[in-house]
PyMOL CGO cylinders between C-alpha atoms (Angstrom):
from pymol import cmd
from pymol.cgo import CYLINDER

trace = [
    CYLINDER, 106.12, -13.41, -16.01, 106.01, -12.71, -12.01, 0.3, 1, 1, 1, 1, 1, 1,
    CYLINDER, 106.01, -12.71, -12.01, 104.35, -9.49, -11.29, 0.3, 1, 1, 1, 1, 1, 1,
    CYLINDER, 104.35, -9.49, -11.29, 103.37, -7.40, -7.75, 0.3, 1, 1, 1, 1, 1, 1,
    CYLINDER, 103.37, -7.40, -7.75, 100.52, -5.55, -7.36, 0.3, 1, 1, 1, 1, 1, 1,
    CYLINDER, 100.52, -5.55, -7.36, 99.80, -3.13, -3.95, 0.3, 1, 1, 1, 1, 1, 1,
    CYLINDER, 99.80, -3.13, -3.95, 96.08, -2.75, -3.39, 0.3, 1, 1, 1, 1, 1, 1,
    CYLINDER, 96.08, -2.75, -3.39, 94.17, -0.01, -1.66, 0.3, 1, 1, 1, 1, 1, 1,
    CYLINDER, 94.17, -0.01, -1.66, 90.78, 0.62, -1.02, 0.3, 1, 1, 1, 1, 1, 1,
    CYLINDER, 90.78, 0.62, -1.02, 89.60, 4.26, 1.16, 0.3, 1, 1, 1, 1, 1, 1,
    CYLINDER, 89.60, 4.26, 1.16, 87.42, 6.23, 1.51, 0.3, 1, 1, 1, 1, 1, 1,
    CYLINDER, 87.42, 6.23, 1.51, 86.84, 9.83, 0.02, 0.3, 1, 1, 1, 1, 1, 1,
    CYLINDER, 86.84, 9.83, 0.02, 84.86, 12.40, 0.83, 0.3, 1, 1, 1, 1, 1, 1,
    CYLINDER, 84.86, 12.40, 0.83, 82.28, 13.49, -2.18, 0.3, 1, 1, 1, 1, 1, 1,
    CYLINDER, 82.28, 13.49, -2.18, 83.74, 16.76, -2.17, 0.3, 1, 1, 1, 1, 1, 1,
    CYLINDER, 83.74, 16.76, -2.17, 87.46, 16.06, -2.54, 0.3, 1, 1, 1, 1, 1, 1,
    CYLINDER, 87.46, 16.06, -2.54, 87.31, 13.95, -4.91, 0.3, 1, 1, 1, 1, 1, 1,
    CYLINDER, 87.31, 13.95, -4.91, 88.67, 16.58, -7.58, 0.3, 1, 1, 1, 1, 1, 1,
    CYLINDER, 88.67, 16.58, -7.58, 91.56, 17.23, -4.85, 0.3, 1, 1, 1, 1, 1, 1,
    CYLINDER, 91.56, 17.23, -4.85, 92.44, 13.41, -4.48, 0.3, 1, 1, 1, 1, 1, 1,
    CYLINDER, 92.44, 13.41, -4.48, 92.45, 12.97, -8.54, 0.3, 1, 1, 1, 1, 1, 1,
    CYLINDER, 92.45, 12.97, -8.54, 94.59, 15.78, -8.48, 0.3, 1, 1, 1, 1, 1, 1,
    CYLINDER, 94.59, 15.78, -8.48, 96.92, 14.45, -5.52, 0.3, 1, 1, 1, 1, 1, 1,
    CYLINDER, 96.92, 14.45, -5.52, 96.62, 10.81, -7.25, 0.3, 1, 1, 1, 1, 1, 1,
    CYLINDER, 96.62, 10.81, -7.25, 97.81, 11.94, -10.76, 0.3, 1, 1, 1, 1, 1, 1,
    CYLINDER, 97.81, 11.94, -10.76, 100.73, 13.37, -8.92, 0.3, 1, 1, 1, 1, 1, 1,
    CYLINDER, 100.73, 13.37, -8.92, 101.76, 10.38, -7.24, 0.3, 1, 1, 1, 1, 1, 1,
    CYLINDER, 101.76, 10.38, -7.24, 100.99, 8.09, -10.15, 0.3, 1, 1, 1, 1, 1, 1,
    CYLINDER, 100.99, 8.09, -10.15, 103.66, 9.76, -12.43, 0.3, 1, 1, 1, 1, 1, 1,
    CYLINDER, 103.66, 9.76, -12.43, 106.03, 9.68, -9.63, 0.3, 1, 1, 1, 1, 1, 1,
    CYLINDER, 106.03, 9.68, -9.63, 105.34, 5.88, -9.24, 0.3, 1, 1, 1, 1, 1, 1,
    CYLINDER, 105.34, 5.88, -9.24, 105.73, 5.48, -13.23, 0.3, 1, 1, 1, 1, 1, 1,
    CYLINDER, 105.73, 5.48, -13.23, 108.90, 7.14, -13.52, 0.3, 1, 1, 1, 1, 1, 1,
    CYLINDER, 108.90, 7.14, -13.52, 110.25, 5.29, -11.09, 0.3, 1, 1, 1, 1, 1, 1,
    CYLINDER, 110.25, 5.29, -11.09, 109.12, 2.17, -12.78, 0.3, 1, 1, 1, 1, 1, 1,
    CYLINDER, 109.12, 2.17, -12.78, 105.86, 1.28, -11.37, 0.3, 1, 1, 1, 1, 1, 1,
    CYLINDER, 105.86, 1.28, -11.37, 104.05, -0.37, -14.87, 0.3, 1, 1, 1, 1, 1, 1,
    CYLINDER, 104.05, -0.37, -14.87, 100.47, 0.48, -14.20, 0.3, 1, 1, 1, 1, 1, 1,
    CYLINDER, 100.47, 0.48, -14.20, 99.06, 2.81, -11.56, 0.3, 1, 1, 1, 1, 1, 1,
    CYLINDER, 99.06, 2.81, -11.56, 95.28, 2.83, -11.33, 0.3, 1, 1, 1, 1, 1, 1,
    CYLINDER, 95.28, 2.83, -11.33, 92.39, 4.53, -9.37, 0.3, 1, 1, 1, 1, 1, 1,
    CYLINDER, 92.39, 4.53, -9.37, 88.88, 3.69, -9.65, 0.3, 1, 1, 1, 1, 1, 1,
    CYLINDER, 88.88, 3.69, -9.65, 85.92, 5.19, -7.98, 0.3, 1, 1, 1, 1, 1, 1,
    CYLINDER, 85.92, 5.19, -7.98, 82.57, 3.01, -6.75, 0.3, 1, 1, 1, 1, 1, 1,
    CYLINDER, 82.57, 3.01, -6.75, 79.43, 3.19, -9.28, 0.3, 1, 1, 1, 1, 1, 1,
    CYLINDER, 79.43, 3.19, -9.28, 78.05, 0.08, -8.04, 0.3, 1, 1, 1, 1, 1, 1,
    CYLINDER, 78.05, 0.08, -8.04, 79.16, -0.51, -4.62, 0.3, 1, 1, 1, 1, 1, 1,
    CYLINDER, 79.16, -0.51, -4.62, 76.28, -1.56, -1.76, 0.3, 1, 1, 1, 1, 1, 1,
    CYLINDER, 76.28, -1.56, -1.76, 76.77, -2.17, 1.89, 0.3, 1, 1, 1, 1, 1, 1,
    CYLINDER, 76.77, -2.17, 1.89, 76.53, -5.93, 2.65, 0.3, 1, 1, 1, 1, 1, 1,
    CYLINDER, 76.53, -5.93, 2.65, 75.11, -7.65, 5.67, 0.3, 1, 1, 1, 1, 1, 1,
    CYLINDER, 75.11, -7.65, 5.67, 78.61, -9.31, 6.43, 0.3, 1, 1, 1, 1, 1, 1,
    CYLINDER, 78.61, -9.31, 6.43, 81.34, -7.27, 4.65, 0.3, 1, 1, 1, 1, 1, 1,
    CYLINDER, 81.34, -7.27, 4.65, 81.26, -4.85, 1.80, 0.3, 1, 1, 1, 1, 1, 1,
    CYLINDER, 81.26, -4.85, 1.80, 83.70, -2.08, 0.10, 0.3, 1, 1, 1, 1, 1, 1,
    CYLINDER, 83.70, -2.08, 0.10, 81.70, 0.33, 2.04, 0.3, 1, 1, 1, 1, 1, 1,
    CYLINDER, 81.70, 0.33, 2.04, 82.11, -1.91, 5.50, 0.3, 1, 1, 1, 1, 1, 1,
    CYLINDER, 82.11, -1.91, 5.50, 85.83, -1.83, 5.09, 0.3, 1, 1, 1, 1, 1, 1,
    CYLINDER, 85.83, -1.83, 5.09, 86.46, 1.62, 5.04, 0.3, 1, 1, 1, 1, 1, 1,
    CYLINDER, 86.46, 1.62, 5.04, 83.79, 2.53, 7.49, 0.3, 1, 1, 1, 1, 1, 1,
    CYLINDER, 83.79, 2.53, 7.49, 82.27, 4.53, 4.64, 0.3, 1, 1, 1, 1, 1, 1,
    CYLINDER, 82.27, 4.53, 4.64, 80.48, 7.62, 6.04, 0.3, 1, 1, 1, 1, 1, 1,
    CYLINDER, 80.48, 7.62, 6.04, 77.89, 9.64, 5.18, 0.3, 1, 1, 1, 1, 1, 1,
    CYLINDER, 77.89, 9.64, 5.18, 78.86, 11.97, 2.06, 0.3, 1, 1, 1, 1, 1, 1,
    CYLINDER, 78.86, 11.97, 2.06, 82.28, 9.73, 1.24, 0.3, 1, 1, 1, 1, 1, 1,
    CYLINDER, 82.28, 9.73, 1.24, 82.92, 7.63, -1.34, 0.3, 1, 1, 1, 1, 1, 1,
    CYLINDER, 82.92, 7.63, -1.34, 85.22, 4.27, -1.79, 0.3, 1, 1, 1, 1, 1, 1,
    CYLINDER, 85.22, 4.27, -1.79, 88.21, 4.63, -3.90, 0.3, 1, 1, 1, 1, 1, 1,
    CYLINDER, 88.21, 4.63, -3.90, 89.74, 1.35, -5.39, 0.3, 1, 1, 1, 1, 1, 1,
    CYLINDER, 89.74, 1.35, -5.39, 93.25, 1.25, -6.45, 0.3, 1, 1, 1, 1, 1, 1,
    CYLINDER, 93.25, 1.25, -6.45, 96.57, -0.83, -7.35, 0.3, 1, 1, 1, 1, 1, 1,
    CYLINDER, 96.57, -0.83, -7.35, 100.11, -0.49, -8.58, 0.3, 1, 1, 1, 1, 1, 1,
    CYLINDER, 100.11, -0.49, -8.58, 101.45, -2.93, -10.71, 0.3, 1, 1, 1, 1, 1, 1,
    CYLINDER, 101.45, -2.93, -10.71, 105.04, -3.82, -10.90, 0.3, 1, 1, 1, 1, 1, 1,
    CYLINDER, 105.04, -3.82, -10.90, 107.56, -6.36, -12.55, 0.3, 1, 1, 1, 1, 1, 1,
    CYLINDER, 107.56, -6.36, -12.55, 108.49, -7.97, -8.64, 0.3, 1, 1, 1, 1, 1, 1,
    CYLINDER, 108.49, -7.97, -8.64, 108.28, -7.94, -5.33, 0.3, 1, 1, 1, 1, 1, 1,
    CYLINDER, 108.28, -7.94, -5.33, 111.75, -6.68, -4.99, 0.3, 1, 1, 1, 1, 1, 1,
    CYLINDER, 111.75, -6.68, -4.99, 111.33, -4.26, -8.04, 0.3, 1, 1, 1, 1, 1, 1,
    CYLINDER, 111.33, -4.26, -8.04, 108.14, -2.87, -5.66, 0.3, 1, 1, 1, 1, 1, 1,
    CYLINDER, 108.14, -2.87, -5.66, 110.47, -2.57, -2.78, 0.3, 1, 1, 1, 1, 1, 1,
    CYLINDER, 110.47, -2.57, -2.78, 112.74, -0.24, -4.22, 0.3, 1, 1, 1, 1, 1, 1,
    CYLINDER, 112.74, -0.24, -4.22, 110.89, 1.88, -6.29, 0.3, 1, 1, 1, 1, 1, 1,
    CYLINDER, 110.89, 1.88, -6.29, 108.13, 2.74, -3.29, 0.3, 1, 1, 1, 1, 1, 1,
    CYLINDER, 108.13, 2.74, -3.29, 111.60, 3.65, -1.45, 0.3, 1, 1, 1, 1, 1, 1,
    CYLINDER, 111.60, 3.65, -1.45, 112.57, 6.07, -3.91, 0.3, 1, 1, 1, 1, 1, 1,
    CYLINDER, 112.57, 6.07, -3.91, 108.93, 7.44, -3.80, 0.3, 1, 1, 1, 1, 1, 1,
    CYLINDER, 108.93, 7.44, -3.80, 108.93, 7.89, -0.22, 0.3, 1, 1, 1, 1, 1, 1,
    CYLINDER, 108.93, 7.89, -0.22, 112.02, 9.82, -0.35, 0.3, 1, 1, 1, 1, 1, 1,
    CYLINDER, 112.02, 9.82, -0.35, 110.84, 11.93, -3.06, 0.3, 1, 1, 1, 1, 1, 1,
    CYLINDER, 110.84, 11.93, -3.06, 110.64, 16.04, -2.51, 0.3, 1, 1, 1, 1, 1, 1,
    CYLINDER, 110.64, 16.04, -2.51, 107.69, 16.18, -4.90, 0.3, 1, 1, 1, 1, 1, 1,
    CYLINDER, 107.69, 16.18, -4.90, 105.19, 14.14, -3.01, 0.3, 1, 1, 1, 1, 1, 1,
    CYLINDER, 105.19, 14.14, -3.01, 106.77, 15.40, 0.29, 0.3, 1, 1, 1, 1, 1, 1,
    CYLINDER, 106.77, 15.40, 0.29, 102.92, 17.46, 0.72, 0.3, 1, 1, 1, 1, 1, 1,
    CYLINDER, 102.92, 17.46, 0.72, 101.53, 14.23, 0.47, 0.3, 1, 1, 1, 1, 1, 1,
    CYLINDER, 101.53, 14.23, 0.47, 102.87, 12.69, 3.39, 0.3, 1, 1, 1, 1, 1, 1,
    CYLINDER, 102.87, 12.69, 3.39, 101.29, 14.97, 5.68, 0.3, 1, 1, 1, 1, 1, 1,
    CYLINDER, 101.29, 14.97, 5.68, 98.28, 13.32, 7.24, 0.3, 1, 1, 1, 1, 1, 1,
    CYLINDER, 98.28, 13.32, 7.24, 96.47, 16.55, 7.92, 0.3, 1, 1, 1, 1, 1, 1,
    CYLINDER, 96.47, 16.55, 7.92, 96.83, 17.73, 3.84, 0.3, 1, 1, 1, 1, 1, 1,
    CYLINDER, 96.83, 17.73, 3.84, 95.18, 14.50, 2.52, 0.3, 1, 1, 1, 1, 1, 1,
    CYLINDER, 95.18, 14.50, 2.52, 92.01, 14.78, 0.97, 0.3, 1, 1, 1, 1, 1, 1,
    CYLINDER, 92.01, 14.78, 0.97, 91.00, 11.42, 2.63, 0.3, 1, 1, 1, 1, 1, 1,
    CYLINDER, 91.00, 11.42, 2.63, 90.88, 9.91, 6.41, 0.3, 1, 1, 1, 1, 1, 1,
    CYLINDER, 90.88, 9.91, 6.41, 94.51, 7.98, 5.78, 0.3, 1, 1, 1, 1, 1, 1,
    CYLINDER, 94.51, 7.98, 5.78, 93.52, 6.01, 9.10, 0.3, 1, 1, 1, 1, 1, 1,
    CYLINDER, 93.52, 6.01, 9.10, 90.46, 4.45, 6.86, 0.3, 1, 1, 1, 1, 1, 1,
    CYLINDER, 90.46, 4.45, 6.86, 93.07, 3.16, 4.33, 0.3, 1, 1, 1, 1, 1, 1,
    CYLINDER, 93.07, 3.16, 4.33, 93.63, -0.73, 3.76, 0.3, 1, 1, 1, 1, 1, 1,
    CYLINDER, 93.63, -0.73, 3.76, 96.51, -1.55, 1.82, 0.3, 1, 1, 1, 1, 1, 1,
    CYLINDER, 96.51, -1.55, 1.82, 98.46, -4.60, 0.99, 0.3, 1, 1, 1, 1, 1, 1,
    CYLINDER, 98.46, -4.60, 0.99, 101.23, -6.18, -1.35, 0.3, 1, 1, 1, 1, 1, 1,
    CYLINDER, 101.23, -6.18, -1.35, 100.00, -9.01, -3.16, 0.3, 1, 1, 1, 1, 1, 1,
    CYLINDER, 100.00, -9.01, -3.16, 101.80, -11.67, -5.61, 0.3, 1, 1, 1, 1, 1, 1,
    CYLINDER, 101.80, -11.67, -5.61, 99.86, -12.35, -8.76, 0.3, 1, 1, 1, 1, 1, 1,
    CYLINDER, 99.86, -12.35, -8.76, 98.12, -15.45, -9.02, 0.3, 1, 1, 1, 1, 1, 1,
    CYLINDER, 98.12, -15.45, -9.02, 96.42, -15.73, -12.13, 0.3, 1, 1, 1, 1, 1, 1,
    CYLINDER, 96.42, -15.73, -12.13, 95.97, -12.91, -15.40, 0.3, 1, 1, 1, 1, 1, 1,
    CYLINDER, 95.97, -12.91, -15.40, 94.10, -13.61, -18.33, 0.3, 1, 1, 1, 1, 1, 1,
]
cmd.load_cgo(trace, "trace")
């Protein structure tokens, strides 16, 4: 059973996190509808700077932010392809693509497509 999964890790500030669930619930049913067959976000609880790389490292966590951990699952690579291009053309998450309305520095961001290689 192939499957694609895009990852993302950012950071949030502490005080929008209630705005970014908000703005993440949004996009999640979006991505569902259009077929995407998971869409989660996770939050750090136990996430410590390291003394070569870290969560926190990646995102250049700053003071009063948090790390946000996330991934979309789909059925394929080319199933991924065209539902993220119906999601980009889609009027509801149109405030969303504004860099200035995010809750979250977008430049921070790290994101990637990734084939699965092994589920349990």
């Amino acid at each position: 059973m192939a499957r694609y999964v895009d990852g993302f890790v950012l950071p949030v500030p502490k005080k929008n996190l209630e705005a970014y669930r908000k703005m993440a619930k949004e996009a999640g049913e979006v991505w569902k509808e259009y077929g995407a067959l998971q869409y989660v976000e996770c939050v750090a609880e136990d996430v410590k700077p390291g003394e070569v790389t870290s969560f926190p490292q990646s995102v250049k966590l700053e003071e009063g932010e948090t790390v946000i951990f996330s991934w979309i699952v789909y059925q394929s690579r080319e199933q991924r392809d065209e539902i993220n291009e119906k999601v980009m053309k889609d009027p509801r998450l149109a405030h969303m693509m504004d860099p200035k309305r995010l809750p979250f520095d977008g430049k921070r961001m790290i994101w990637g497509g990734f084939d699965l290689f092994l589920e349990l």
